[in-house]
Backbone as a chain_set.jsonl record, in Angstrom:
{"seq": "XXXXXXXXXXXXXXXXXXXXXXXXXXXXXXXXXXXXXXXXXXXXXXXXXXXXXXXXXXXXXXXXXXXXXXXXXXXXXXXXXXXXXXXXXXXXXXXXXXXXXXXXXXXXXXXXXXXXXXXXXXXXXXXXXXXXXXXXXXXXXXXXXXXXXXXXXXXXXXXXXXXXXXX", "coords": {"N": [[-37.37, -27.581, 16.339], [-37.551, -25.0, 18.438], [-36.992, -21.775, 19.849], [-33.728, -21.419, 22.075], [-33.323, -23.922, 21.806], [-35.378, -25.649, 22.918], [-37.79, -28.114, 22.645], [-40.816, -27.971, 20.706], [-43.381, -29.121, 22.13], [-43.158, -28.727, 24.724], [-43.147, -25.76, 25.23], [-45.24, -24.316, 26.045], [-44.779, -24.913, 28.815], [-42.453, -23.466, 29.512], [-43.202, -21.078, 28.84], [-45.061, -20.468, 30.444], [-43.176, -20.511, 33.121], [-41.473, -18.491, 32.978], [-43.258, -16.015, 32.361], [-44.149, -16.326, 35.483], [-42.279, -15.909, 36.947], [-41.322, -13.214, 36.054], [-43.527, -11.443, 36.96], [-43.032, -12.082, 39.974], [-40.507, -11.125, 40.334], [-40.071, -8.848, 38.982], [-40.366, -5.48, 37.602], [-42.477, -4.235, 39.105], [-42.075, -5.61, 41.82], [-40.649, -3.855, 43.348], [-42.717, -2.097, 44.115], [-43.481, -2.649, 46.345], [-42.189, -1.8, 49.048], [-42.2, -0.027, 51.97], [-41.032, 1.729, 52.565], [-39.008, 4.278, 51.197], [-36.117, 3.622, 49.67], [-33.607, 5.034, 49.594], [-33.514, 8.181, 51.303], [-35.223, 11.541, 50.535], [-34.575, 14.845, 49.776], [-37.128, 17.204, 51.454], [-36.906, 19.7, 50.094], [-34.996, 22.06, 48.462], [-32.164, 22.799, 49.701], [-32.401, 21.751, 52.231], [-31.706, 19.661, 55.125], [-31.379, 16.03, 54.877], [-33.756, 13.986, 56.347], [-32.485, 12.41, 59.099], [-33.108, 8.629, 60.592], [-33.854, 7.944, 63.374], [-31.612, 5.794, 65.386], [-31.332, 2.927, 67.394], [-29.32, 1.995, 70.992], [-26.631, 0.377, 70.481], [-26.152, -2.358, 72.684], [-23.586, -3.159, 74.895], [-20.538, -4.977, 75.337], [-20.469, -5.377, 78.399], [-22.977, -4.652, 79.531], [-24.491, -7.064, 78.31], [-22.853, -8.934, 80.063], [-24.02, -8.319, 82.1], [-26.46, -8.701, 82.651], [-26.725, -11.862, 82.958], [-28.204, -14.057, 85.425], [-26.749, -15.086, 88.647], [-28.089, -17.469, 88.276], [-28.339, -18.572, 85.965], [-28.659, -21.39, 85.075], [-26.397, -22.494, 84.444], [-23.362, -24.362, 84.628], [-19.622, -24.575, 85.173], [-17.545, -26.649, 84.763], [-14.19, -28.304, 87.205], [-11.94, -30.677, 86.244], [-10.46, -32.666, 88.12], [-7.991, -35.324, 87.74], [-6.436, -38.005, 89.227], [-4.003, -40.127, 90.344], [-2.502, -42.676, 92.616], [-1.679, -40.592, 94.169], [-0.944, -38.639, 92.442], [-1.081, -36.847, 89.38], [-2.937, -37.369, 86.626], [-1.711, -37.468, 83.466], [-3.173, -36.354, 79.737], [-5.297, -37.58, 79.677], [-8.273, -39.359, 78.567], [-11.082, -37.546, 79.02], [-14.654, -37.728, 79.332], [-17.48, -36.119, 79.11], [-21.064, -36.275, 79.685], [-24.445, -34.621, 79.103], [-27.891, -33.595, 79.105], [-29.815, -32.282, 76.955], [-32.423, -30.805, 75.089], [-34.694, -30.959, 72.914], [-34.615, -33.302, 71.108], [-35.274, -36.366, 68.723], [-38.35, -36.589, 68.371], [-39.471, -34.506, 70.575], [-37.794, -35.483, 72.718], [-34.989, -35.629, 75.101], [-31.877, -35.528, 74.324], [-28.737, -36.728, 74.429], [-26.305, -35.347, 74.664], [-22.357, -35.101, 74.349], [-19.467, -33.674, 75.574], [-16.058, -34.445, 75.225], [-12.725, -34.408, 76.322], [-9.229, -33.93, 77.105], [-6.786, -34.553, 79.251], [-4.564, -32.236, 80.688], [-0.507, -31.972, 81.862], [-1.045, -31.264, 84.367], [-2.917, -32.547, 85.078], [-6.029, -32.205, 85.201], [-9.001, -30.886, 83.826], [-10.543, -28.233, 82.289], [-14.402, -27.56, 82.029], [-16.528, -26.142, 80.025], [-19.234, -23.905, 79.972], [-22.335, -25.657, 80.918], [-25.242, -27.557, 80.924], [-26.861, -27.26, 84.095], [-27.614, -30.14, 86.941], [-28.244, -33.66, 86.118], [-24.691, -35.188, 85.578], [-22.515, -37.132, 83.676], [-19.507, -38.322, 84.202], [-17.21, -39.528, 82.742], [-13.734, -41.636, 82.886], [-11.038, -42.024, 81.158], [-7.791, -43.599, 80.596], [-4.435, -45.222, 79.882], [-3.516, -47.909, 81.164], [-4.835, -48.041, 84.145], [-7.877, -48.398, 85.618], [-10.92, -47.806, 83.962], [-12.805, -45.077, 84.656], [-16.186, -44.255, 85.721], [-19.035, -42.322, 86.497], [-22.23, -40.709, 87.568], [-22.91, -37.607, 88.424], [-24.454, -34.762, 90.216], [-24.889, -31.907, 89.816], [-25.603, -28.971, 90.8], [-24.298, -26.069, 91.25], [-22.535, -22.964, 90.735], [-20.027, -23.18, 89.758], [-17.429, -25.579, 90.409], [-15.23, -28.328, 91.31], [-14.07, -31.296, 90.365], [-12.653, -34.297, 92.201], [-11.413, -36.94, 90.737], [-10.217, -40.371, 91.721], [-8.328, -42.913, 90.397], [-8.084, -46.14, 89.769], [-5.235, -48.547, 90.249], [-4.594, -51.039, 87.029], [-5.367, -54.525, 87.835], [-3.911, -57.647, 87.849], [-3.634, -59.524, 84.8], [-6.444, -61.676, 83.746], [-6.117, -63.466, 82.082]], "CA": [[-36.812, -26.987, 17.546], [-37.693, -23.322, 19.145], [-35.422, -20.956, 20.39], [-33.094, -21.855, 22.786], [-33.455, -25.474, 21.815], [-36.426, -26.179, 23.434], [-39.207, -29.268, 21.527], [-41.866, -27.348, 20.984], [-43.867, -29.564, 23.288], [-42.399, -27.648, 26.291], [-43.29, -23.991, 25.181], [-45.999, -23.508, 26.949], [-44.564, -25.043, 30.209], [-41.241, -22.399, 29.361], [-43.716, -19.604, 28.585], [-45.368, -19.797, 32.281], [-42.084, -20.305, 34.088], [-41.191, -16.736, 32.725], [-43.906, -15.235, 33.341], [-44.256, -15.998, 36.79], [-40.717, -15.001, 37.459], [-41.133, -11.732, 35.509], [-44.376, -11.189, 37.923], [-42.374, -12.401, 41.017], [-39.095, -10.59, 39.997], [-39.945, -7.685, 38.06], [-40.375, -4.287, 38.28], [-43.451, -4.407, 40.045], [-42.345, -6.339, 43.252], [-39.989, -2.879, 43.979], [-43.593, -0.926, 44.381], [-43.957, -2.956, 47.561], [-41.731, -1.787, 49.517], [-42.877, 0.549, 52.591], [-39.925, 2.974, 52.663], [-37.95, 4.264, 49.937], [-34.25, 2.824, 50.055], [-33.034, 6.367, 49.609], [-34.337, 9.372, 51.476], [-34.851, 12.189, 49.578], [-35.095, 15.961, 50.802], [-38.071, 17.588, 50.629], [-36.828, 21.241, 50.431], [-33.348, 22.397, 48.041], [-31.485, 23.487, 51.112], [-33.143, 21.037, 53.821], [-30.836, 18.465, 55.493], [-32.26, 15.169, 55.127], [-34.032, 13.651, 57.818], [-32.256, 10.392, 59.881], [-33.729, 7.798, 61.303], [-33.192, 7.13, 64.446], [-31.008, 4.718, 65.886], [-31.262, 2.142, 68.658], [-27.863, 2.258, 70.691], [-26.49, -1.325, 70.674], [-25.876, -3.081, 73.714], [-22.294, -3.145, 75.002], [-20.311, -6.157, 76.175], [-20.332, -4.99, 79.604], [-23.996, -5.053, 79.567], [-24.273, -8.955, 78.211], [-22.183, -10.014, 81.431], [-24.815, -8.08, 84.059], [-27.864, -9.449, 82.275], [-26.968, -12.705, 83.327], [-28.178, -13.957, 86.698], [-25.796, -16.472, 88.872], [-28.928, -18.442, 88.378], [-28.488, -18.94, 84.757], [-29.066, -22.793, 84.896], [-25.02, -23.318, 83.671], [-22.494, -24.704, 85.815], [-18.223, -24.855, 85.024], [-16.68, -27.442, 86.08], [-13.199, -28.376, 86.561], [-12.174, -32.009, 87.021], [-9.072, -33.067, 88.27], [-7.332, -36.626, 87.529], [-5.459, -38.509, 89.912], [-3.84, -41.628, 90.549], [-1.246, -42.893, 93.243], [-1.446, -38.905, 94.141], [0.039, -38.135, 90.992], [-1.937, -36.282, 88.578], [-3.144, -38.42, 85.441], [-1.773, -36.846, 82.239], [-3.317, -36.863, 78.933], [-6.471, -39.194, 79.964], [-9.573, -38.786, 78.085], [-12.461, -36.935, 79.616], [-16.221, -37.767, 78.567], [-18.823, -35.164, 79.601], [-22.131, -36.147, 78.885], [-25.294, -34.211, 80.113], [-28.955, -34.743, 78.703], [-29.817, -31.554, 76.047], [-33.953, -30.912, 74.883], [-34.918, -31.194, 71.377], [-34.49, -34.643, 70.357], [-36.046, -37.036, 68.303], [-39.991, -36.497, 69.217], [-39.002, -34.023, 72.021], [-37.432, -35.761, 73.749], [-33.973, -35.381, 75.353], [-30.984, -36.323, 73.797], [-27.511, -37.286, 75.569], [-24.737, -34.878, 74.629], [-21.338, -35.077, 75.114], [-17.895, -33.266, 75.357], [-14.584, -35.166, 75.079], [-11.306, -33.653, 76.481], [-8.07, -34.753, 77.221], [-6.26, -33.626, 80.903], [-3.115, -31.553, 81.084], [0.027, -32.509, 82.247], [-1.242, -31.747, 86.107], [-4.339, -33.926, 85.184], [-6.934, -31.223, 85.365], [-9.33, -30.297, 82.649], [-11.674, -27.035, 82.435], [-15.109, -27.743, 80.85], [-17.1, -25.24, 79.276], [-20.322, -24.226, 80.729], [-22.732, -27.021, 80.582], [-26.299, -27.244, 81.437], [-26.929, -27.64, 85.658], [-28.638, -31.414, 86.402], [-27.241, -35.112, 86.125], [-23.623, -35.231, 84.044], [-21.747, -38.519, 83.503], [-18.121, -38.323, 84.046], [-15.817, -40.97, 82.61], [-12.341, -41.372, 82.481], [-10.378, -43.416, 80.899], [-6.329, -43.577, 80.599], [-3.903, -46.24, 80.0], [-2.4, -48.583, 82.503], [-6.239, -47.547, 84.784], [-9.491, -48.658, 85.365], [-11.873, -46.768, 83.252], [-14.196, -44.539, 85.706], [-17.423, -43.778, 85.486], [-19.91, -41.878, 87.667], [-22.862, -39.778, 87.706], [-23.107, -36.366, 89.13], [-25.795, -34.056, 90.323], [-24.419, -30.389, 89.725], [-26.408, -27.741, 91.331], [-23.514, -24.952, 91.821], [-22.571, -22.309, 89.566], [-18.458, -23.878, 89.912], [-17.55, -27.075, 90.971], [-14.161, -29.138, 90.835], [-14.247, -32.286, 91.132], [-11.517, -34.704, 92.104], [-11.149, -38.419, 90.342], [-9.174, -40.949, 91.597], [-7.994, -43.778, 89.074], [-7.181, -47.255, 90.583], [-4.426, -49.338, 88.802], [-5.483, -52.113, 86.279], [-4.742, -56.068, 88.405], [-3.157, -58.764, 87.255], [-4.813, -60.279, 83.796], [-7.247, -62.956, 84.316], [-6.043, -64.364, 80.927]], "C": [[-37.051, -25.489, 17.526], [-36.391, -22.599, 19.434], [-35.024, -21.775, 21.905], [-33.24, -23.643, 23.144], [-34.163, -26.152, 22.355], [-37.285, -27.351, 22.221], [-40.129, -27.9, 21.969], [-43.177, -27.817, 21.874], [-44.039, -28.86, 24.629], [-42.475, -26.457, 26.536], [-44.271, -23.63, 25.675], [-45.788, -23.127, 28.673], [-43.379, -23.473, 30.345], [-42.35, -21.503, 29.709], [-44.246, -19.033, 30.096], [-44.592, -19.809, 32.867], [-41.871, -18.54, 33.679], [-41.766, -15.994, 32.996], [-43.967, -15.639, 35.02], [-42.773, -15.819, 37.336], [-40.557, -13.285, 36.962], [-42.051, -11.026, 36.206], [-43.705, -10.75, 39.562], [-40.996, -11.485, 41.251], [-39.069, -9.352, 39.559], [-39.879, -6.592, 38.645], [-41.452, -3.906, 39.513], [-43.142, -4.801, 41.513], [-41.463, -5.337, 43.963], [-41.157, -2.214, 45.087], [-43.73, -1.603, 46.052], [-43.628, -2.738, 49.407], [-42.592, -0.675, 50.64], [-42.896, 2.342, 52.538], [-39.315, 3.294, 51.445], [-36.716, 4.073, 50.467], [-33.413, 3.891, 50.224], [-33.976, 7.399, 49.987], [-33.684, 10.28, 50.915], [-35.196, 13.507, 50.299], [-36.492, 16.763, 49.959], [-38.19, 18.988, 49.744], [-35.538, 21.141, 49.485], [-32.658, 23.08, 49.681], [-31.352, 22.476, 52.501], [-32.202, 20.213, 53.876], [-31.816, 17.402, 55.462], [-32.51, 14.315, 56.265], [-33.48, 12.088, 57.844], [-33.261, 10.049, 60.449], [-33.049, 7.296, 62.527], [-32.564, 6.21, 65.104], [-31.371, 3.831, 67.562], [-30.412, 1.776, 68.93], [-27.988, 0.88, 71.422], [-25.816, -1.788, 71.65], [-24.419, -3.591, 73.912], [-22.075, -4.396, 75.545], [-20.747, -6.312, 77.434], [-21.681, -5.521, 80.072], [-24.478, -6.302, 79.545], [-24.138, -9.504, 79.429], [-23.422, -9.693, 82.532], [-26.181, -8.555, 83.885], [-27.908, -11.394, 82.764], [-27.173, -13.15, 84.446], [-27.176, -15.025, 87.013], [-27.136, -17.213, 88.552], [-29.462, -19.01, 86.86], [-28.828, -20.346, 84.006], [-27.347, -23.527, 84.462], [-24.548, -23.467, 84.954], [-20.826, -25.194, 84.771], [-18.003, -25.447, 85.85], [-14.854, -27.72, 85.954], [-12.814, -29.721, 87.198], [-10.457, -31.839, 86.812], [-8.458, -35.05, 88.407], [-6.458, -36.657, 88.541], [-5.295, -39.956, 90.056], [-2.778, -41.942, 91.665], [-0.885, -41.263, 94.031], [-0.849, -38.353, 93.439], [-0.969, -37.811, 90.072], [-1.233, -37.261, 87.117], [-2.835, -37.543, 84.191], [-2.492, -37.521, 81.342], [-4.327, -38.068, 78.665], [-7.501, -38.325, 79.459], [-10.42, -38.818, 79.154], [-13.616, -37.002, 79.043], [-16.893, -36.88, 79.663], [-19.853, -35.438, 79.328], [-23.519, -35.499, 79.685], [-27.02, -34.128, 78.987], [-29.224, -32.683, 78.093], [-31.406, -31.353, 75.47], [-33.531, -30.612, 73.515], [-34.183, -32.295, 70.586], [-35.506, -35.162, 69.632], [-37.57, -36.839, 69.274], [-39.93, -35.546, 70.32], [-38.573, -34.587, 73.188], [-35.545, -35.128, 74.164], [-33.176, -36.191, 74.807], [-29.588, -35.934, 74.88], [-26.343, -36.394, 74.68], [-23.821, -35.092, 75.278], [-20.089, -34.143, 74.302], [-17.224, -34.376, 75.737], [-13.71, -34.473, 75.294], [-10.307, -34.476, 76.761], [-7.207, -33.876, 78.491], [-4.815, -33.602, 80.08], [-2.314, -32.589, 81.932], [-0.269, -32.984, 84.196], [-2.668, -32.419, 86.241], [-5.62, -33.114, 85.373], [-7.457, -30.632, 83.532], [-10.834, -28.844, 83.15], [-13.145, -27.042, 81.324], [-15.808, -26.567, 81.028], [-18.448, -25.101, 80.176], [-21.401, -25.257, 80.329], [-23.712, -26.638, 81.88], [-26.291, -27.748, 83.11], [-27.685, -29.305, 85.443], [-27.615, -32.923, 86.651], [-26.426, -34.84, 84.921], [-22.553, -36.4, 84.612], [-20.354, -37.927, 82.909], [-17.826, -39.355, 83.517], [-14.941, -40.459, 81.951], [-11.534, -42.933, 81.939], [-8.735, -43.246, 80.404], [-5.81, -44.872, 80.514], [-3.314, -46.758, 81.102], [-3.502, -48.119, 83.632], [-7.096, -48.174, 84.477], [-9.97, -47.565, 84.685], [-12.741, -46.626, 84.095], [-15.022, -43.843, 85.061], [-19.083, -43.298, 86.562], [-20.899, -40.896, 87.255], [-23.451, -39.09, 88.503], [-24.182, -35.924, 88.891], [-25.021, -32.966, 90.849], [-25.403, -29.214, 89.683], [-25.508, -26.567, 91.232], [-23.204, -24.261, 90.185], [-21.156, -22.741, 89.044], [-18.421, -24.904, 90.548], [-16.478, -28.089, 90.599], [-14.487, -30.492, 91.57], [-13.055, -33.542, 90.739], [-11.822, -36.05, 91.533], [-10.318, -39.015, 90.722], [-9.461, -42.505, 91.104], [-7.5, -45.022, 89.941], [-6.476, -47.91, 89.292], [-5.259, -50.523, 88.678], [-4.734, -53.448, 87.766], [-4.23, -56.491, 87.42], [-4.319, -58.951, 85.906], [-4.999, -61.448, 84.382], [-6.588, -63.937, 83.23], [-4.454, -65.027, 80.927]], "O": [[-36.707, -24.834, 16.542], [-35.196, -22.843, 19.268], [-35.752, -22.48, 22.605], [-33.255, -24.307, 24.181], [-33.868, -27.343, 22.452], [-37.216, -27.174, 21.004], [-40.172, -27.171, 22.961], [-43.95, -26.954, 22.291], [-45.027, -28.586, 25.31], [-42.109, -25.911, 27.577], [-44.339, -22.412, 25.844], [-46.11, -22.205, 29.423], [-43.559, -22.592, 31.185], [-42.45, -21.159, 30.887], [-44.084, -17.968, 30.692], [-44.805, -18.953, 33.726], [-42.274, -17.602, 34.367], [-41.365, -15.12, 33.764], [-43.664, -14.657, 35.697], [-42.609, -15.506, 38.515], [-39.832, -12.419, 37.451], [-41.733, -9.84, 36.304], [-43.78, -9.677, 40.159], [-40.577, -11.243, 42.383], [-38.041, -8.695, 39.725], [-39.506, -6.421, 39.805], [-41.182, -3.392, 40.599], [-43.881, -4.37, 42.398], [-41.291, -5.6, 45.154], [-40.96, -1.897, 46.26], [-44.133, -0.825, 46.917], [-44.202, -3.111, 50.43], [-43.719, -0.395, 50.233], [-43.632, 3.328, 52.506], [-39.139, 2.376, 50.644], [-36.366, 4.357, 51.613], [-32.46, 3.757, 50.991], [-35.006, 7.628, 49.353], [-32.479, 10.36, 50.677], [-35.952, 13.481, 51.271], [-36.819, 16.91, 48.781], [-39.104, 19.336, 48.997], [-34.903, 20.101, 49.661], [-33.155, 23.895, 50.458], [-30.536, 22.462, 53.423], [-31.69, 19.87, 52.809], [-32.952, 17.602, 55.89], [-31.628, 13.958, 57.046], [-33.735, 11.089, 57.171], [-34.192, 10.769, 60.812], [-32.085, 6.546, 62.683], [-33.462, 5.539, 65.614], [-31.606, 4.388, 68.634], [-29.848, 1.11, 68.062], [-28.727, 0.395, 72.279], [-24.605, -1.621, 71.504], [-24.02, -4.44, 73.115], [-22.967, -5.009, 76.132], [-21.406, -7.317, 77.702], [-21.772, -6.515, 80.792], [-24.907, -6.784, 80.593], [-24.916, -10.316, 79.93], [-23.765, -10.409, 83.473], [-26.946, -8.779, 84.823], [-28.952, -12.04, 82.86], [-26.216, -12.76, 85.114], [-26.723, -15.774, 86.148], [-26.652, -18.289, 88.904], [-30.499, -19.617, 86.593], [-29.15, -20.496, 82.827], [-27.135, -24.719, 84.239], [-24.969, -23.01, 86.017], [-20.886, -25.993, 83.838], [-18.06, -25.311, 87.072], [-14.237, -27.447, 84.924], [-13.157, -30.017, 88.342], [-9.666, -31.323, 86.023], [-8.751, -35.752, 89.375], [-5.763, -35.691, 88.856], [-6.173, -40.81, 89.934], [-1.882, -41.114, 91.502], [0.266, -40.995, 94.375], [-0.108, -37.445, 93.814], [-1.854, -38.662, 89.986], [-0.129, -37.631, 86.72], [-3.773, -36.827, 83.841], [-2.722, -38.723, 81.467], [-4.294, -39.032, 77.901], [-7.698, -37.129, 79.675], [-10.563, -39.706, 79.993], [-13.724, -36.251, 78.074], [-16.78, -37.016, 80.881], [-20.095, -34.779, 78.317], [-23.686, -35.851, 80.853], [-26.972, -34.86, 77.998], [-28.792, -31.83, 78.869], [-31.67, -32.554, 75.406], [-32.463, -30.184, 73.077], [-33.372, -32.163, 69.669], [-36.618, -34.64, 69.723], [-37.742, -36.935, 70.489], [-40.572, -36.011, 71.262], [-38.867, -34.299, 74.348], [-35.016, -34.264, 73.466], [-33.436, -37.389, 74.685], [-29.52, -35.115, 75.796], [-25.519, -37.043, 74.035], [-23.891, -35.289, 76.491], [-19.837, -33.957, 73.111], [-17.708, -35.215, 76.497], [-13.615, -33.596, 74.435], [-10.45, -35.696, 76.683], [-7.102, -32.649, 78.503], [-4.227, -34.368, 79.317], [-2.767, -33.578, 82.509], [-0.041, -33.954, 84.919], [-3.31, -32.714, 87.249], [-6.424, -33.855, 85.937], [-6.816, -30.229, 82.561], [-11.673, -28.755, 84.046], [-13.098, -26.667, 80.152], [-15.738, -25.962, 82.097], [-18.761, -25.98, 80.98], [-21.229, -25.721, 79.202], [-23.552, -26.049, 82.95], [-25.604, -28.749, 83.314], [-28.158, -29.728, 84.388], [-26.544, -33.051, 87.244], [-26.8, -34.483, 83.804], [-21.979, -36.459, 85.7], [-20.076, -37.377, 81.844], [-18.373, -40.338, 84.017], [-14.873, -39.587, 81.084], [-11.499, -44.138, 82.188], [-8.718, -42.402, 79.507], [-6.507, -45.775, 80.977], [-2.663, -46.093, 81.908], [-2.775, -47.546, 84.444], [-7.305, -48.587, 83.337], [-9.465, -46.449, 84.812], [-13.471, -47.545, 84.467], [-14.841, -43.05, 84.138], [-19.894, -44.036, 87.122], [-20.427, -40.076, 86.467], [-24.336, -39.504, 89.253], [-24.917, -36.213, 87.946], [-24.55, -32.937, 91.986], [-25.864, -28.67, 88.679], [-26.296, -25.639, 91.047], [-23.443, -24.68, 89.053], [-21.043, -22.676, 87.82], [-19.352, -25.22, 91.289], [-16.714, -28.761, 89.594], [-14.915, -30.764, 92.691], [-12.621, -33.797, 89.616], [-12.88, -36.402, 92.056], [-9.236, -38.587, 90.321], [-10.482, -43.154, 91.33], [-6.579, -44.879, 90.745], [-6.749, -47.927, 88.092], [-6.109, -51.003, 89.428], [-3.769, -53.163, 88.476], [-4.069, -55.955, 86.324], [-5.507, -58.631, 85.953], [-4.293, -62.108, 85.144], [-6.531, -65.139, 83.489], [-4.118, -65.825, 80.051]]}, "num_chains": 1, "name": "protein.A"}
């Protein structure tokens, strides 16, 4: 056995791992740099020279860069039943997303759950066809798909009660 408990078998493979990390790693791979990491003055006395800055883009800015024609659309859906707003009923969002398997489109979705006045607020979400369904207890489960052009857009649901069982 070698140092660090190596078979001696293995010391040559060891010996090139090291070197090419001591190549890769060493002092040498500093020289490459463009700039020095620290400026230095050239003068005893001289202030050292900054580098200019590029001044960074304020919130404010963000909001006016976007056009209304950003391709998103908020929506806000409202639950109803009997004219009584549907508490607590799940909300499916699903709207169709690029970069899938092979390029193709894949089917995202949000899930929410409505407030007591049956109203939920979704997030922005790409413009295009988006599949509502709702579903709540003691209700049919609805399901519909929309074609959302607008930049806002509420849209009302109403819930019919379940019938009698067939069983």
């Amino acid at each position: 056995m070698g140092p660090a408990g190596l078979r001696p078998a293995l010391w040559p493979t060891f010996v090139l791992v090291v070197a090419a990390a001591v190549s890769l790693f060493g002092p040498g791979a500093a020289f490459g740099q463009d700039k020095p990491s620290m400026p230095q003055a050239t003068e005893p006395g001289k202030p050292i020279p900054q580098e200019p800055t590029a001044p960074k883009p304020s919130a404010a800015g963000k909001d006016e860069k976007q056009s209304p024609n950003s391709g998103t659309t908020r929506l806000r859906i409202q639950v109803t039943a009997n004219d009584k707003p549907v508490g607590n009923a799940a909300v499916y969002v699903r709207f169709n997303t690029s970069g899938g398997l092979l390029r193709k489109d894949k089917l995202a979705e949000l899930d929410f759950k409505t407030n007591e006045d049956g109203s939920v607020k979704v997030p922005e979400i790409p413009r295009g066809r988006i599949l509502i369904q709702v579903v709540a207890k003691g209700w049919h489960t609805y399901g519909k798909w929309y074609e959302i052009e607008t930049d806002q857009e509420t849209i009302q649901i109403k819930l019919a009660p379940l019938g009698t069982h067939w069983y």
